[in-house]
N, C-alpha and C positions, 0 to 999 in steps of 0.2 A: 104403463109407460110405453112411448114409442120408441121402437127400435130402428135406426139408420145402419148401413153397413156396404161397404165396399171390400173387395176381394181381388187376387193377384195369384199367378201358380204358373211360372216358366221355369222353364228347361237349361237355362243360362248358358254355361260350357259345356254342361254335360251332354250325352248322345241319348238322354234319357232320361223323365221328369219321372223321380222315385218318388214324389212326394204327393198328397192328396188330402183333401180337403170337401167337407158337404159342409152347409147351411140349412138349418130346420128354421123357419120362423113363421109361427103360427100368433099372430097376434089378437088374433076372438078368445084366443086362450092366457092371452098376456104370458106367454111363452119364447123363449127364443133359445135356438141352439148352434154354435161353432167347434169345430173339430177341426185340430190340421193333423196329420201324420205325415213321417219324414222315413219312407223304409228304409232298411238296409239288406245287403246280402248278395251285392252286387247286379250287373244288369239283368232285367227282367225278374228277377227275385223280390230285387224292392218295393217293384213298385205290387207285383202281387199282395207283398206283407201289408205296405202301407193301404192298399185298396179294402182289403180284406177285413181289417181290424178298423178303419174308417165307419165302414159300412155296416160293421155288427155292431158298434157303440149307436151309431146312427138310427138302425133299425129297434134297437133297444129301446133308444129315448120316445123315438115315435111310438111305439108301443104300450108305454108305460108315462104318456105324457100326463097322467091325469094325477100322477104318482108325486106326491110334496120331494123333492130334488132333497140329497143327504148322502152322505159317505157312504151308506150300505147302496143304495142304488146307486150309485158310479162302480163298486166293490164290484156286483154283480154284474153289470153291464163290462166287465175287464173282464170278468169271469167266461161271458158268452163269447169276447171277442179271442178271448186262450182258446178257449176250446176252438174257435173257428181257423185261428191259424194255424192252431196244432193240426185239422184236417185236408189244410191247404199246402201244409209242407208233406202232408203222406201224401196228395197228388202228384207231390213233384217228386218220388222219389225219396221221401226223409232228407231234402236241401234244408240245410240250416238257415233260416228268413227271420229277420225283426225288425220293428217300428219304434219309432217313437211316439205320441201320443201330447197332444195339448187339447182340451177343451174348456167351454164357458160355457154353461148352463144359465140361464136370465130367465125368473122366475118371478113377474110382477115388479117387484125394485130390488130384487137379491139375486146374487150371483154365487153358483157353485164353480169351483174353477180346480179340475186337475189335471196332472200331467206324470208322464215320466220318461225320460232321455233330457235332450236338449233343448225340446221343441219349446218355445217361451209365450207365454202369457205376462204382458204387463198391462195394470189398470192407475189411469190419471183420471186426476180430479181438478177441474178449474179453480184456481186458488191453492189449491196443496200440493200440486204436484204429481207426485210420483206414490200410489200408496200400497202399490203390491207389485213384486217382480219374482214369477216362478226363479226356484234354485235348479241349476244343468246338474243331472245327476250324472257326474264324468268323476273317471277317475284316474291318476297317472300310472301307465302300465309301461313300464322301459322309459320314460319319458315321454311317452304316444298318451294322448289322452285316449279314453274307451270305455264307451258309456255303461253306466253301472247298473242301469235299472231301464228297462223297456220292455215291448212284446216281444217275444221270441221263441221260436217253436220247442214245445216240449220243457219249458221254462216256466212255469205261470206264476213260479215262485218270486220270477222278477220282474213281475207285471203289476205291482201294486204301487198305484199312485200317490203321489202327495193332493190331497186335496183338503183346498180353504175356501170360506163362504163369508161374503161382504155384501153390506146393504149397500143401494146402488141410490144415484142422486142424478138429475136431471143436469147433462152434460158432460158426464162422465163414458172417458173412453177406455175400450180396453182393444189391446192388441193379441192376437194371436198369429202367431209366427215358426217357422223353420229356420234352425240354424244358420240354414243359405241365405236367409234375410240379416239376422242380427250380427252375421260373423263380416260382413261387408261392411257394417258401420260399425263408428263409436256410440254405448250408449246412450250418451248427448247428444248425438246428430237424432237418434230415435227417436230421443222423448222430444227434443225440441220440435222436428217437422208432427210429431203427432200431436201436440198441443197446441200447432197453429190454429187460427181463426180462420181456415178453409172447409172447402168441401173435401167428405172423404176422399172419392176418387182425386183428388188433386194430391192430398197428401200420398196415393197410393204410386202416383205417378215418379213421387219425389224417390220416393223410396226405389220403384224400376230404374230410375235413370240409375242411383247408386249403384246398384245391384248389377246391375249390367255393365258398369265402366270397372268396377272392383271387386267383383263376385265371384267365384268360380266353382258354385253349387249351385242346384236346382233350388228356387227360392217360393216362399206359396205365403199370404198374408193376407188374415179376418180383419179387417179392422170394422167397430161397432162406436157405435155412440148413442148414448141413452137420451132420447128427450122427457 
């Protein structure tokens, strides 16, 4: 299968884009990979966390790309990315730093897809819809929601993702996204501009102008479509 994809990662109101994102797409190997993290831990913390644990999933998958995609190889590649922020917070001191975590592994016509915080993954299908929407792992604390499950230094306990795998069909999109993106829209506005009959970037566009007139977090978004 061919892979299309379009991408987006500003700063919005904030003084500082915590959020990060790679792209692996290797397609002699009919492989393809997105990642967004969304850190947390305030300035310059976050974006360390999110950069860090980005990049060790990332290094991971390119390493071991030749490797059939499955719960234990996402397990492990969380595994490599704890232990890296756990060494990244003893640089700074023992600062308390965490991420959140979305990816979509595309593996010929199947897709591994985990995550944990907020950060959301949704996959449409021309004619069905809507057939998969990661769950925000958030919890209410005083009333304040605060997210239940991410990377976080010296935590690896709550670094373990929810991850689900779907066979994939020609025209099928999937979204990957930061809260800064989904928390500007309504659902509907999402899945609608994402199953217009455009070109990626066009829909990526739609989404900035939202994001920018009603946003007020740093916003970062994979969009993919499978031919």
């Amino acid at each position: 299968m061919k892979i299309k994809y379009a991408t987006i990662s500003k700063t919005g109101r904030r003084s500082n884009n915590e959020d990060t994102f790679q792209v692996v797409d290797m397609p002699q190997q009919d492989r393809f990979m997105g990642i967004v993290c969304d850190g947390m831990g305030g300035h310059y913390c976050g974006e360390v966390a999110s950069e860090t644990v980005c990049n060790a999933i990332t290094k991971y998958w390119e390493k071991y790309a030749a490797t059939v995609d499955c719960t234990t190889k996402v397990g492990l590649a969380c595994k490599k990315a704890s232990v890296a922020i756990d060494s990244k917070s003893d640089q700074l001191g023992h600062a308390q730093i965490g991420t959140t975590m979305v990816m979509a592994s595309i593996e010929k016509d199947n897709v591994t897809i985990a995550h944990v915080g907020d950060s959301r993954c949704y996959l449409l299908r021309p004619g069905d819809g809507l057939l998969y929407q990661t769950q925000d792992h958030i919890r209410l604390d005083f009333g304040w929601e605060v997210i239940a499950k991410c990377f976080f230094s010296y935590r690896s306990d709550v670094a373990v993702p929810d991850v689900r795998q779907f066979s994939l069909q020609a025209g099928d999109r999937l979204l990957l996204c930061s809260d800064g993106l989904h928390k500007s829209m309504k659902d509907e506005t999402l899945l609608t501009l994402m199953a217009e009959d455009k070109p990626l970037e066009e829909i990526i566009n739609e989404y900035d102008k939202i994001c920018e007139t009603r946003g007020d977090d740093n916003y970062t978004a994979i969009l993919i479509e499978v031919e």
